[in-house]
C-alpha positions in Angstrom: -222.6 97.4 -156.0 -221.8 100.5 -153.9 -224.8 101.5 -151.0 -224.8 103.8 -148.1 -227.9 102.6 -146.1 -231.3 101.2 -147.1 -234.9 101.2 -145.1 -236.9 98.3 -145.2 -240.3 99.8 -144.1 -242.6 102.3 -145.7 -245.3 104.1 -143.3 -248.1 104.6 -145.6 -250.2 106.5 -143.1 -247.0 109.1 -142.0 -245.8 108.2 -145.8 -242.2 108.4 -144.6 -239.5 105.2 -144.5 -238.2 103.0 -141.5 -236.3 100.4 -140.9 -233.0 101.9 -141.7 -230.3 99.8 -141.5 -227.5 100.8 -140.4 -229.4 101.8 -137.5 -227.6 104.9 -136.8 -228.9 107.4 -138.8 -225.1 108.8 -139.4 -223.4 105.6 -140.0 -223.0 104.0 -143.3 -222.5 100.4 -145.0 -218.2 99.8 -144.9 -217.7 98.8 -148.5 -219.0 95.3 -149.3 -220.8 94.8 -146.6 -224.6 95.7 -148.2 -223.4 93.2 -151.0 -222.9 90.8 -148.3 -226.1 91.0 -146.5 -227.7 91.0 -149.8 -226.3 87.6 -150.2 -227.4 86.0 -146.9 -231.1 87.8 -147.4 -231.2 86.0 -151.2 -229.8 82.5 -149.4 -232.9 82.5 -147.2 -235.2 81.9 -150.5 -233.7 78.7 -150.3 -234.9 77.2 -146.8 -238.0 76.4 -145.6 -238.9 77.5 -142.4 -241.4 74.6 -140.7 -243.1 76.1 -137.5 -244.4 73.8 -134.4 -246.5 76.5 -132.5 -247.5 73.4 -129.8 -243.9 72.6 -129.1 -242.3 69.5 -130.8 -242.0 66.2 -130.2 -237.9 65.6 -131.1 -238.1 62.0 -131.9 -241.3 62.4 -134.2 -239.5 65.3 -136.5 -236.4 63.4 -137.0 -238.2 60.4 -137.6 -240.0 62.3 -140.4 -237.1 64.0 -141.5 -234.9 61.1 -142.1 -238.3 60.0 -143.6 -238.3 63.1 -146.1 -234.6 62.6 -147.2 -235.4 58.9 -147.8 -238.1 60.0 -150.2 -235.9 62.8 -152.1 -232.6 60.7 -152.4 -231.6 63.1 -155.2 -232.5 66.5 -153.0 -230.2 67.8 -151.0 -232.2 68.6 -147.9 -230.4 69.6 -145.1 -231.6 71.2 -141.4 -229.7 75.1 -141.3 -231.2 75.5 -137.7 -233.2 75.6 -135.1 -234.7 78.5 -133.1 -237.6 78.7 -129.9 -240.1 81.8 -129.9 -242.2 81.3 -127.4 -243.7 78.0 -126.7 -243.2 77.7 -130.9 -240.5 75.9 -132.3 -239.3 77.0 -136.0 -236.7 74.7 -137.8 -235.4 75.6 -141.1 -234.7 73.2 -143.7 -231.9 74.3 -146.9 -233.2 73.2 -149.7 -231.6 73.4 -153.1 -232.6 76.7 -155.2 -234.7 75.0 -157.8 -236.6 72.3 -155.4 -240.4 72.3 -155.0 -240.6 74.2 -151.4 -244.4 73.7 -151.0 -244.9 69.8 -151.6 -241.6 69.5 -149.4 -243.2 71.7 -146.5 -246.5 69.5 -147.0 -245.0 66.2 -147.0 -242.9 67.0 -143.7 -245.8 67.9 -141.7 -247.8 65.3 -143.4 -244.9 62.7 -142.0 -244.3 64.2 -138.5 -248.2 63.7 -138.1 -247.8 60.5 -138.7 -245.2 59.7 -136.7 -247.1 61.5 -134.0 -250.1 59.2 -134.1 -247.6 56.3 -134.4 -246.1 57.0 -131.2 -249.2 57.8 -129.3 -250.9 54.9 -129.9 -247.3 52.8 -128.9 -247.7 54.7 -125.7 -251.4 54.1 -125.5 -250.5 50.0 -125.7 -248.0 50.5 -123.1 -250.6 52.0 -121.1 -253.1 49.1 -121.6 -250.4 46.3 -120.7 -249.2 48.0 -117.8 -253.3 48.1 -116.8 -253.4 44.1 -117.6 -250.7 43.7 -115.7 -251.8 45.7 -112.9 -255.6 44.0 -113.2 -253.7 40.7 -113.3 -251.8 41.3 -110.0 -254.3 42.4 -108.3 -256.8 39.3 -109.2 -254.0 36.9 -107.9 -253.6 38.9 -104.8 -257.5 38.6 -103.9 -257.2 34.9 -105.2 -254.3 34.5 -102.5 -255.9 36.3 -99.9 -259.1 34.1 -100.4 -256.9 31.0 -100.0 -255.3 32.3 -96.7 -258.4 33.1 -95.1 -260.3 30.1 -96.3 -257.0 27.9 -94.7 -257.7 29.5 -91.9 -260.9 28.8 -91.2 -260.3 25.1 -92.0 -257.7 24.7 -89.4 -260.1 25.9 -86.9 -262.7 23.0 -88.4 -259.8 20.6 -88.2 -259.4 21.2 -84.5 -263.2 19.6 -84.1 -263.3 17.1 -87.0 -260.6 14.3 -87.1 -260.8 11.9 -89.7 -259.0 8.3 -90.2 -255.4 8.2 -89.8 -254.3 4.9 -91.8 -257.2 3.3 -92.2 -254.9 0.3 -94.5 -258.3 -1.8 -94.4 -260.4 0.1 -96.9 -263.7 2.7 -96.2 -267.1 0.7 -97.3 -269.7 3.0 -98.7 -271.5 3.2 -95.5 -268.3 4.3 -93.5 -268.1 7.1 -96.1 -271.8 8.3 -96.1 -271.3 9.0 -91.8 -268.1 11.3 -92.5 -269.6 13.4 -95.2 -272.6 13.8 -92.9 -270.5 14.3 -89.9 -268.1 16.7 -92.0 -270.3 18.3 -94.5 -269.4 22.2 -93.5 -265.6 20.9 -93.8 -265.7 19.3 -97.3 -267.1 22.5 -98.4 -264.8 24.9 -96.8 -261.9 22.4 -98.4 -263.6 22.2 -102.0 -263.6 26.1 -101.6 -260.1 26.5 -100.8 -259.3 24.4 -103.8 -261.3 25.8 -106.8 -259.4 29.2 -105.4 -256.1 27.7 -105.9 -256.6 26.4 -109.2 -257.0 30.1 -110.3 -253.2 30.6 -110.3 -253.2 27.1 -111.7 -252.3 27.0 -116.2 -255.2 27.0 -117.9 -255.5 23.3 -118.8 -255.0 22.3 -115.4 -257.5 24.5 -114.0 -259.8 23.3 -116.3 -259.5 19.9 -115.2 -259.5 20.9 -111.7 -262.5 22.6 -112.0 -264.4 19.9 -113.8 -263.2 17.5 -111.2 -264.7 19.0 -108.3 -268.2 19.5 -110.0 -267.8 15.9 -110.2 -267.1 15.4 -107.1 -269.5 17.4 -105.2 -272.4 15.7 -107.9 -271.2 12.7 -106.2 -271.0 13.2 -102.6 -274.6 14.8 -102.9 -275.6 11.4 -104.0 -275.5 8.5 -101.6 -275.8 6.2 -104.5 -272.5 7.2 -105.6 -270.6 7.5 -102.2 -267.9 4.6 -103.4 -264.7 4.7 -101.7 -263.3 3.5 -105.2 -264.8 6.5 -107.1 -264.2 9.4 -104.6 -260.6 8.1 -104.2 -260.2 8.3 -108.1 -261.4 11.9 -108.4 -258.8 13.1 -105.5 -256.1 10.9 -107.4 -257.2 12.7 -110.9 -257.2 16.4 -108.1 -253.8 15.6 -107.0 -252.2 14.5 -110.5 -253.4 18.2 -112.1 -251.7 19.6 -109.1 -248.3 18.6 -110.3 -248.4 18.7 -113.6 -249.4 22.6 -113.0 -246.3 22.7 -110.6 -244.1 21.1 -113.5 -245.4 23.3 -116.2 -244.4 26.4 -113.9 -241.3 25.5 -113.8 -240.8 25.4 -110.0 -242.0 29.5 -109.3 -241.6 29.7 -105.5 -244.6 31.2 -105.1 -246.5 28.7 -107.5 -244.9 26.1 -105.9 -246.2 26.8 -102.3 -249.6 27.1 -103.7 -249.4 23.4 -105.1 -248.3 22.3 -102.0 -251.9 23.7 -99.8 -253.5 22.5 -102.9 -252.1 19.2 -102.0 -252.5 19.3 -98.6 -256.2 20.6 -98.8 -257.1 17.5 -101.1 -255.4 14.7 -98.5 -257.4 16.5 -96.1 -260.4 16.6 -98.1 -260.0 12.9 -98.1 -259.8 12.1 -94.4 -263.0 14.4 -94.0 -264.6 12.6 -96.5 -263.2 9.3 -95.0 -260.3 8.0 -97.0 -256.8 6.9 -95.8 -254.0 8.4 -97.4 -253.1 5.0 -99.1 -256.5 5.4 -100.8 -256.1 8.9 -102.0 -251.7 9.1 -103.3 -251.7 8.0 -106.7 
């Protein structure tokens, strides 16, 4: 096929032709070249050109690609390139010459949406856990705090209130009623300090914690229930839950110091309330 130059615009307003290729209007095609660029203009029947005027998201596409040539094993669907205009991104997909062109440029975009609300809502949970985690911090951070201030306010108590330093005899009930009188504001702070450290504590530890000092506070609001033999059980049952959370943490540093106040606060809760040490160590 022999051809000097083509146009491939028609004006139908100024009813004249443009477009002429070659451009220079005294040029001409060399010989086979117009048979050539016939070629590559028939070739681009067979790709698909798949247009992202939002930009793209890289991993999505070839997530749906790879997708797409899963689905057509028998096709063979290949990308020919890749080109930017604008903010838009075009890539163009060879396809073979007798393949279905429409349901393959509907089931791409159909995939990369998918793959686009798959990965937003991965990066939406990643959002959420790094609030939780966050939300988590900062709770333990206020529990701390609570249990540094409460400490100190209970070594400024201890500076006024003394209780029984090894006291091997035994408390009698009536022994114990005078020092929770005498240290009522003291027990409290303690009891405080302690319900705030079981917060960090495992669940099942806190628990028990927790329930043990409503116990305990039922009971020293009761004089009928003042017994050294009672109270010294429920700061036994305090100071057991206190070690099996320390165990079950695996020795945290952190945790580890925070077992050790707890510890401290419920021997000292004892001598407030009355008890020796020898009546409160399991």
């Amino acid at each position: 096929m022999e051809c000097d130059y083509i146009f491939r615009t028609f004006d139908d307003e100024a009813y004249k032709f443009s477009g002429r290729l070659p451009v220079d209007p005294k040029s001409t095609f060399a010989p086979g070249e117009f048979t050539q660029r016939f070629q590559i203009i028939a070739s681009a029947l067979e790709t698909i050109d798949i247009t992202f005027t939002e930009g793209i998201d890289w991993q999505a596409f070839f997530q749906s690609f790879q997708d797409l040539r899963d689905s057509r094993p028998n096709e063979d669907i290949s990308i020919q390139g890749m080109e930017r205009k604008g903010n838009a991104f075009v890539v163009r997909l060879e396809v073979e010459a007798e393949a279905d062109k429409a349901a393959i440029e509907t089931e791409v975009k159909q995939r990369y949406a998918h793959q686009l609300a798959a990965l937003e809502a991965q990066y939406q949970e990643r959002l959420r856990l790094q609030s939780d985690e966050i939300a988590t911090y900062r709770q333990t951070q206020s529990s701390l705090l609570h249990i540094v201030q409460t400490m100190a306010e209970k070594d400024s108590i201890s500076q006024t209130f003394h209780g029984p330093v090894g006291n091997v005899a035994g408390t009698n009930q009536g022994q114990m009623t005078a020092y929770i009188n005498q240290n009522n504001e003291a027990i409290s702070q303690l009891i405080a300090a302690l319900r705030a450290s079981a917060q960090t504590f495992p669940p099942e530890q806190k628990d028990d914690v927790l329930m043990e000092l409503d116990d305990l506070e039922g009971d020293l609001s009761k004089p009928e229930k003042q017994e050294p033999k009672r109270i010294g059980k429920r700061l036994q049952r305090l100071i057991a839950a206190g070690t099996a959370a320390a165990t079950l943490a695996g020795g945290a540093a952190t945790f580890s110091g925070n077992v050790n106040d707890f510890t401290a606060n419920v021997l000292e809760l004892g001598e407030k309330i009355g008890l020796s040490r020898d009546e409160i160590q399991p």
